[in-house]
Each structure stands twice: as structure tokens, then as C-alpha cells.
C-alpha positions as CSV (number, residue, x, y, z in Angstrom):
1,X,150.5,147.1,73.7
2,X,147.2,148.6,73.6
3,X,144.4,146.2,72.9
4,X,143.8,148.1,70.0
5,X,147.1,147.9,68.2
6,X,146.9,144.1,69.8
7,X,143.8,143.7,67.9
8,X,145.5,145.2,64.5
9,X,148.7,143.0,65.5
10,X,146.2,139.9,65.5
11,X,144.5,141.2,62.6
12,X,147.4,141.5,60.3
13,X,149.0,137.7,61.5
14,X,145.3,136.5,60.8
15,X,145.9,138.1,57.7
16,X,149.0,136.4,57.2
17,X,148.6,133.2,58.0
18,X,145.3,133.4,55.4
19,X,148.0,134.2,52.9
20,X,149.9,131.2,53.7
21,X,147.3,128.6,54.0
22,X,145.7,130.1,50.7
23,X,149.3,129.4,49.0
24,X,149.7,126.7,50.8
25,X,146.3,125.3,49.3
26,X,146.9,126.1,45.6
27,X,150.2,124.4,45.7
28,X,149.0,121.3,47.7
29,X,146.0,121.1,44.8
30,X,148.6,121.8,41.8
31,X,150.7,119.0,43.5
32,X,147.3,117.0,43.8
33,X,146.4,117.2,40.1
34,X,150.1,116.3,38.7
35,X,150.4,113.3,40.9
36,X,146.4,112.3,40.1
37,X,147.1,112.2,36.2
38,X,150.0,110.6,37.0
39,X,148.6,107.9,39.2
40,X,146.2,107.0,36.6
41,X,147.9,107.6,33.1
42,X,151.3,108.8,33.7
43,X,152.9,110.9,31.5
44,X,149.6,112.2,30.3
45,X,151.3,115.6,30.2
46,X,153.0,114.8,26.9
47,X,150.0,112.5,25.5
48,X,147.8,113.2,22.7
49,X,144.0,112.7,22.5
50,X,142.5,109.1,21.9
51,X,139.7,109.1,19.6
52,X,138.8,105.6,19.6
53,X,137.2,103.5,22.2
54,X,139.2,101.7,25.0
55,X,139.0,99.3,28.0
56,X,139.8,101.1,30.8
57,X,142.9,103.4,32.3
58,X,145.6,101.5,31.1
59,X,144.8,101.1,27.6
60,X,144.0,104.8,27.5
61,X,148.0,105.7,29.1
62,X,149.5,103.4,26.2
63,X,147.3,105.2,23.8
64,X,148.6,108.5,24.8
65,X,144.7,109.9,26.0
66,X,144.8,112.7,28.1
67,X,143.3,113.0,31.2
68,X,140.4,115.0,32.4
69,X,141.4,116.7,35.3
70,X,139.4,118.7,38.1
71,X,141.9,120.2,40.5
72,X,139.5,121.7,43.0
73,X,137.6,118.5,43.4
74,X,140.5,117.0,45.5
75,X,140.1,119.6,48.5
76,X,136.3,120.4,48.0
77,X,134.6,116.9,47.1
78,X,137.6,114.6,48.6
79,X,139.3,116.7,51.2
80,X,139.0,114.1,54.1
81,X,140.2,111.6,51.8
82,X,143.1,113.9,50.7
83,X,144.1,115.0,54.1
84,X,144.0,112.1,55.7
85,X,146.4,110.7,52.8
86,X,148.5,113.3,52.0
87,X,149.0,114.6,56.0
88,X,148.8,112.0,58.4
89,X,149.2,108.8,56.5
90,X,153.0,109.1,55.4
91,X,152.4,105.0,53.7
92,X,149.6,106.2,52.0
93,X,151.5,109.5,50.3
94,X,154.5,106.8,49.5
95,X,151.4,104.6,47.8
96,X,150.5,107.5,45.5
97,X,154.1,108.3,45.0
98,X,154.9,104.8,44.1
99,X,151.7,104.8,42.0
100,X,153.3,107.6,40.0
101,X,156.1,105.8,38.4
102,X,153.6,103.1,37.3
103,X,152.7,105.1,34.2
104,X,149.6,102.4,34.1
105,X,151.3,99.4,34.3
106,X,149.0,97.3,36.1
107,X,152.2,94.7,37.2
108,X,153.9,97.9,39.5
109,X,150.6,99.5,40.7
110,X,150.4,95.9,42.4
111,X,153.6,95.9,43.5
112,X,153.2,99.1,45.0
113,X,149.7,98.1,47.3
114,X,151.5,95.5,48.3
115,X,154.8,97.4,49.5
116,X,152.1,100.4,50.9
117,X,148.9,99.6,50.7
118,X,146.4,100.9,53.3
119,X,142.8,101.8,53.7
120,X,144.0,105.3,53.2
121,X,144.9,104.6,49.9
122,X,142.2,102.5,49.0
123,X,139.5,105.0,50.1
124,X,141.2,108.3,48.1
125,X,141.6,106.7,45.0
126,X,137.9,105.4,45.7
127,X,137.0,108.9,45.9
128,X,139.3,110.8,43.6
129,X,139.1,107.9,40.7
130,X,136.1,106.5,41.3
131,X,133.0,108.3,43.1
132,X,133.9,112.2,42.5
133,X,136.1,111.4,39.1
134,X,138.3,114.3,39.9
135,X,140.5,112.7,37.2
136,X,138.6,110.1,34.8
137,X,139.1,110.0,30.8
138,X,135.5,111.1,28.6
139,X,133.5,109.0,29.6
140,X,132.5,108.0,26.0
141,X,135.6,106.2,25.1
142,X,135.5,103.7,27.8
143,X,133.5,100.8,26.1
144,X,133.7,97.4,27.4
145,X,130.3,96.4,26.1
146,X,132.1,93.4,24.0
147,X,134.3,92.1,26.5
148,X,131.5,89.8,28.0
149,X,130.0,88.7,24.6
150,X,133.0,87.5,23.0
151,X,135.9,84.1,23.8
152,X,133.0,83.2,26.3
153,X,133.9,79.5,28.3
154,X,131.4,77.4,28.1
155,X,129.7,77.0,31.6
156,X,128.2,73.4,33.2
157,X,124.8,73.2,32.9
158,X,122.5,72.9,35.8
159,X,125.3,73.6,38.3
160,X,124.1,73.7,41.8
161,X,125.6,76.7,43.5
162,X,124.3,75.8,47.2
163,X,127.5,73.5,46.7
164,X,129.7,76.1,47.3
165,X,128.7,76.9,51.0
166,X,131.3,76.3,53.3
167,X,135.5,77.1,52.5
168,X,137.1,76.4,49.1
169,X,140.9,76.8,48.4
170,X,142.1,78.4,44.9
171,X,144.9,75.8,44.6
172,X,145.8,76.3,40.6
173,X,145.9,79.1,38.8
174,X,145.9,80.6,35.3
175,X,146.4,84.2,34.7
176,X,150.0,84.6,36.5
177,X,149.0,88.6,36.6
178,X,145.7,87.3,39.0
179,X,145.1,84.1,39.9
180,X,148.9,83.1,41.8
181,X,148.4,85.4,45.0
182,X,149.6,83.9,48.2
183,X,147.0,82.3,50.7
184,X,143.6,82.0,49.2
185,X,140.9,80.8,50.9
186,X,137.5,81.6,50.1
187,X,134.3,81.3,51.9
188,X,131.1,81.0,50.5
189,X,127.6,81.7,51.9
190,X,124.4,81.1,50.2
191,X,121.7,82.9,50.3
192,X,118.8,80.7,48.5
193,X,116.3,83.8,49.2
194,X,118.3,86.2,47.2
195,X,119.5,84.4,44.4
196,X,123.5,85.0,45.8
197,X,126.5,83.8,47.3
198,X,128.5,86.2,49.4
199,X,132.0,85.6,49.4
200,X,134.9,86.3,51.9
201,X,137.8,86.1,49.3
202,X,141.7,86.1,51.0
203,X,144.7,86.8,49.5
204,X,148.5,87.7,50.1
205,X,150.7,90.1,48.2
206,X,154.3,89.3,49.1
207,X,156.2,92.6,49.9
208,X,159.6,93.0,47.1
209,X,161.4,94.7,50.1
210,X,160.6,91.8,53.0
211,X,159.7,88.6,53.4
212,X,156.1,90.3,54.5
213,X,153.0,90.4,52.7
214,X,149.9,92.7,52.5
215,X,146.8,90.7,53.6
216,X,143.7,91.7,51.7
217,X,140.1,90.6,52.3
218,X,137.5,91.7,49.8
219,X,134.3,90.6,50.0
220,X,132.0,89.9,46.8
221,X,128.3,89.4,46.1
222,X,128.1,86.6,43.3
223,X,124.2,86.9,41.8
224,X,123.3,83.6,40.3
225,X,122.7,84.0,36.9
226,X,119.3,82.9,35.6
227,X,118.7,79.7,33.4
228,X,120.0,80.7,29.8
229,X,122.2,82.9,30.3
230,X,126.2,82.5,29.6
231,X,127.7,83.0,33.1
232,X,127.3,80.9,36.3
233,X,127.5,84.3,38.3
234,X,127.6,88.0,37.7
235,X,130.2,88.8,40.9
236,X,130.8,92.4,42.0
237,X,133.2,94.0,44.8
238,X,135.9,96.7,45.1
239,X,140.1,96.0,45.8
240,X,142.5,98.6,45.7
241,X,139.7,101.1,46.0
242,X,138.1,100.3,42.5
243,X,134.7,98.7,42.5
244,X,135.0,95.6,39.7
245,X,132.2,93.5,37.6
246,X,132.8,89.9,36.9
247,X,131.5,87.0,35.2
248,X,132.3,83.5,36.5
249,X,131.3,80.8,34.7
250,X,131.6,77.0,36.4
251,X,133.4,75.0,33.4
252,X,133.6,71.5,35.5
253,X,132.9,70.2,38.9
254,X,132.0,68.0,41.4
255,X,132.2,67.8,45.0
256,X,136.1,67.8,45.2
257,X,136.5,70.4,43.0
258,X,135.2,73.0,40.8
259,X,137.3,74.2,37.6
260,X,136.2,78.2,37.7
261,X,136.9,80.8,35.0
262,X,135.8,84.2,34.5
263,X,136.3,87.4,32.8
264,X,136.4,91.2,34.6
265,X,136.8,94.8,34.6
266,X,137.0,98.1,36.2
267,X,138.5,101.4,35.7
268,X,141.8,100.1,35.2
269,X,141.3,97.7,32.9
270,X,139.6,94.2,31.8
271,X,140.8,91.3,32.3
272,X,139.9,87.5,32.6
273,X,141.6,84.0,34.0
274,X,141.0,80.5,35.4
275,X,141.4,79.0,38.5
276,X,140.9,75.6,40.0
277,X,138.7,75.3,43.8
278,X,139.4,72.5,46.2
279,X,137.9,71.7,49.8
280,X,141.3,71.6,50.8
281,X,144.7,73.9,51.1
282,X,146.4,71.1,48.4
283,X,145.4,69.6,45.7
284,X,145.1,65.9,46.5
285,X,147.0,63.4,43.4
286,X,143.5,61.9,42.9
287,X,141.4,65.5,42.6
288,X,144.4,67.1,40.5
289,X,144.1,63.6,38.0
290,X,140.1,64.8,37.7
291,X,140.7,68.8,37.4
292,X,143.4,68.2,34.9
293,X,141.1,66.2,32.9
294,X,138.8,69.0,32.8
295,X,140.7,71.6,31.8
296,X,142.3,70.4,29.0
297,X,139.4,69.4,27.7
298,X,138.3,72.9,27.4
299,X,141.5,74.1,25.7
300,X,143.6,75.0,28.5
301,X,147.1,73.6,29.1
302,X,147.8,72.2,32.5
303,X,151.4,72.8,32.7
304,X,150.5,76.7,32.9
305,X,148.5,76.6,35.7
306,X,150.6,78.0,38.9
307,X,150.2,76.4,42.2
308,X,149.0,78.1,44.9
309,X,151.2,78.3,48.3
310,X,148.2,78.3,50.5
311,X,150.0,77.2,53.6
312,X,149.3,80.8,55.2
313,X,151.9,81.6,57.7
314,X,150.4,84.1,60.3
315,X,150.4,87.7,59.5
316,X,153.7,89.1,60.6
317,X,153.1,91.9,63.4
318,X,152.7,95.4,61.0
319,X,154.3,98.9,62.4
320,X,152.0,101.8,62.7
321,X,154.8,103.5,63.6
322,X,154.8,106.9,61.0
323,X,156.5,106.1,58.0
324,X,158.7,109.2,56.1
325,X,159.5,110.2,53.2
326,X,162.8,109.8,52.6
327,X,165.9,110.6,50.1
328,X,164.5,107.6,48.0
329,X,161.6,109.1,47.2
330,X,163.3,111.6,45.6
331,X,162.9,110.1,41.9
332,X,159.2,110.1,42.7
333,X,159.1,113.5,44.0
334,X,160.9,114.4,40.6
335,X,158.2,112.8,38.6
336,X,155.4,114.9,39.8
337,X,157.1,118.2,38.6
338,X,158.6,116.4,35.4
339,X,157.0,113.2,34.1
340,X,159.8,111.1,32.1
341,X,162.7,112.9,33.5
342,X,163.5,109.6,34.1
343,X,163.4,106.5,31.9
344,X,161.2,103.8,32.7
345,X,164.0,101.3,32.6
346,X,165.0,102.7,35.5
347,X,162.3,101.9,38.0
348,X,159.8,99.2,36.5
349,X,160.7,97.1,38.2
350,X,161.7,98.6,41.7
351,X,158.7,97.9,43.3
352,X,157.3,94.4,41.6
């Protein structure tokens, strides 16, 4: 073959292969924007438009909103991201799929982190949600601007927060959907200079299909609030690849334990709960006599606090073997090409 007709042989299986990765492209970004509205508010494809404010992605999926969607932003402002995902990460592509029979329940998009959860994940929905909003709902209607005004607790005054330095344990909880994870200790640093506590917060999401977990560590920057205002803290940090803004407000204290609420949101949705700090993995009789005290004088009923296993067994050795997709991922795959083919009923609970 002459190294002309070579050259035209080359030229036309450049050609080619152009063709094929430029097909290849447009389907991998139609796949990308069916499984992004579905991530975030599945079944968005038979929604209606919201017209009234809400609190965040979930509120807007039971409303029916429909999604903004920017399909090119996947590959050209979150290709890394997307690649590294959708390519080479086979647990992170089972997260999103997982994520896609959610249909914004916040109870099975935990689930799902905690069955494949990775940094993968955590950093594309960070950039596809979050930073580039390749998917996002108008940005009018999100309005949380009442959540931290109204049902405030009413905080200690003159709380000391150098008194937090050192390890606490979350040993009782409130809000079942937050405050119960496995294994939470917290460390606390304080910065007098800065006005803030950074804080090393731990904790375990138990895995539905073994006796694993998913260890998380997120760290948080807790300003202290100045004198007069409502909260103890203003506390900000990012899990699941969502960045968050809380309020914590110290209800009761001393130097055994401190009786902690506090009230959140991010993109997902707001939220707010209670929790109870000790020095020490357990609750000691004598502590638990003085915290239950507490909160019940401020309205809240100790019988529904959970307790919190904190005995922390160590970290079970994790595969990084590749993980495939497999036949039952079928259903999921299914759901990208034809939301509500099958009924919730189905699969809300598979993975929580």
C-alpha cells in the first residue's frame, strides 16, 4: 500500500473513529442529563412547573418542578468529574444509578452512599449539582430565608465554647433521619483568634447488603456567633458532595455534657434535630439523670431520643477491586430511558 493510499486509509479511519466518538459523546451526554434530573428530582420528565417557593431538591420533586437542565455542561465544565465517574469508577456509576430510583427521597439517597459511596461520587455531584449547576431548579424558588427565624431553641447564655476543645461523643439522638449514625466522635479545636471551632465530625453508615459500613469524616468550621444573636454557632461543611449551613444552638451544659440542637440546609433540603455530647463513648447513669433533666425541660421527650452505638469496631478491609454493573442494575438502567416504568413500591426500600 502506497503511503499515499496509506495516508487516505488513515485518513478515512480517523474519520471514522471521529464519527464514533462524536456519537458516542452525544449519547453518553443524553444518558448524562436523564440520569442528572433523575438523581435530583426523579421523574421530573412527567412533572409540572412549581410556582411557589420551596426548601430545597426534595420539596421541589414532590411538587412536581421541573428541572433546569444543561446537557453540555457535564462533558465541558465537569468532564474530569464525569469521566472519572462514569468510566473508571464502576461504584461510583452504581451510586448515580442507585441515586436514580430515589426520586428525592432523602431516606434512599442515604442508603445508597452508604451501599456506594466514594469520593468519585461526592466530587461529581459537587460539580454537576453544586459548583457548575448543570441541573439546579430557578434559582428564585429556593427560599429558605424563614427556616432560621422561626421554632428557634432557646440557646444558654454566656456559653463558653473553649469548653468544647478536646473529643465529645454524640451518645443520644433526636432526629432518627440524622442524629442515630453509627460511631460518632467529634473533635473539637478552638481557635480563640478566629472566633471558631473546627471540627472533625465521624460517622458510620451501616451497609443494607453487609454487616459493613461507610466511614465518613467531614470536617466543619463552627463561627461563634456574637453576643445577641439566636445561635451558639453558625457551622458550615459539605457531605455527600453538598456544601451545608447550620445553626447550633447550646440549650444546656456543663462539663459532662452539653444538650446540642440545631437547624440546617443545603440543596437537598432543610432540616433540623438534637443531639446530646458526652466526654465519653456512653452515657454514664449519673450524666444521662442531668441531660434528661434538660431536655425535657425544653419540650423534648426523652424516650425519643436514640442511643448511639459508639463502640466503633475497626473499619472492615474495603475492595478496590472494580466493581460491574450487573443484571441487577437492570431496573436502574431502565429508569434512565423511562422514569416510573416501575412503581416505587418496588424498590424504596431496596437500598435503605
Amino acid at each position: 500500500m502506497s503511503s499515499n493510499i496509506l495516508g487516505q486509509h488513515m485518513g478515512k479511519q480517523s474519520w471514522a473513529a471521529e464519527v464514533i466518538q462524536d456519537k458516542l459523546a452525544r449519547f453518553s451526554v443524553a444518558l448524562l442529563a436523564a440520569i442528572m434530573v433523575l438523581v435530583v428530582v426523579p421523574g421530573s420528565a412527567m412533572s409540572m412547573d412549581v410556582k411557589e417557593n420551596v426548601s430545597g431538591f426534595a420539596e421541589f420533586a414532590k411538587k412536581g418542578g421541573a428541572m433546569e437542565v444543561n446537557p453540555s455542561c457535564f462533558v465541558t465544565s465537569c468532564g474530569k468529574q464525569t469521566k472519572e465517574c462514569f468510566v473508571e469508577d464502576g461504584r461510583c456509576l452504581k451510586g448515580a444509578l442507585c441515586l436514580s430510583r430515589c426520586r428525592g427521597d432523602p431516606d434512599c439517597a442515604t442508603g445508597c452512599f452508604a451501599e456506594f459511596g466514594c469520593k468519585r461520587l461526592d466530587a461529581w455531584l459537587n460539580c454537576t449539582v453544586e459548583k457548575e449547576k448543570c441541573v439546579s431548579t430557578p434559582s428564585q424558588l429556593i427560599n429558605n430565608s424563614a427556616w432560621f427565624e422561626t421554632n428557634i431553641p432557646k440557646k444558654l447564655k454566656n456559653f463558653d465554647a473553649s469548653t468544647m476543645q478536646g473529643t465529645w461523643y454524640k451518645t443520644r439522638g433526636y432526629n432518627k433521619k440524622y442524629d442515630c449514625y453509627l460511631c460518632q466522635p467529634n473533635r473539637f479545636d478552638y481557635q480563640p483568634g478566629s472566633k471558631t471551632l473546627l471540627a472533625d465530625i465521624q460517622l458510620r453508615l451501616p451497609k443494607a447488603k453487609s454487616s459493613n459500613f461507610w466511614q465518613n469524616n467531614i470536617q466543619e468550621r463552627l463561627l461563634i456567633s456574637e453576643e445577641g444573636e439566636q445561635s451558639t454557632f453558625k457551622a458550615s461543611g459539605e457531605i455527600f458532595g453538598l456544601s451545608f449551613e447550620e445553626e447550633w444552638y447550646v440549650v444546656a451544659a456543663d462539663s459532662d455534657y452539653i444538650l446540642m440542637a440545631y437547624k440546617g440546609f443545603n440543596l437537598q433540603d432543610k432540616y433540623d434535630g438534637t443531639f446530646v455530647y458526652a466526654r465519653t463513648p456512653n452515657l454514664p447513669a449519673d450524666v444521662e439523670a442531668k441531660a434528661k433533666e434538660a431536655a425535657e425541660a425544653n419540650g423534648y421527650s426523652w424516650s425519643q431520643f436514640c442511643v448511639v452505638d459508639n463502640t466503633c469496631p475497626p473499619q472492615p478491609q474495603v475492595s478496590e477491586a472494580p466493581v460491574a454493573i450487573g443484571l441487577e442494575d437492570v431496573p436502574d438502567l431502565i429508569e434512565w430511558f423511562a422514569p416510573g416504568t416501575i412503581p416505587k413500591s418496588e424498590f424504596s426500600g431496596r437500598y435503605n
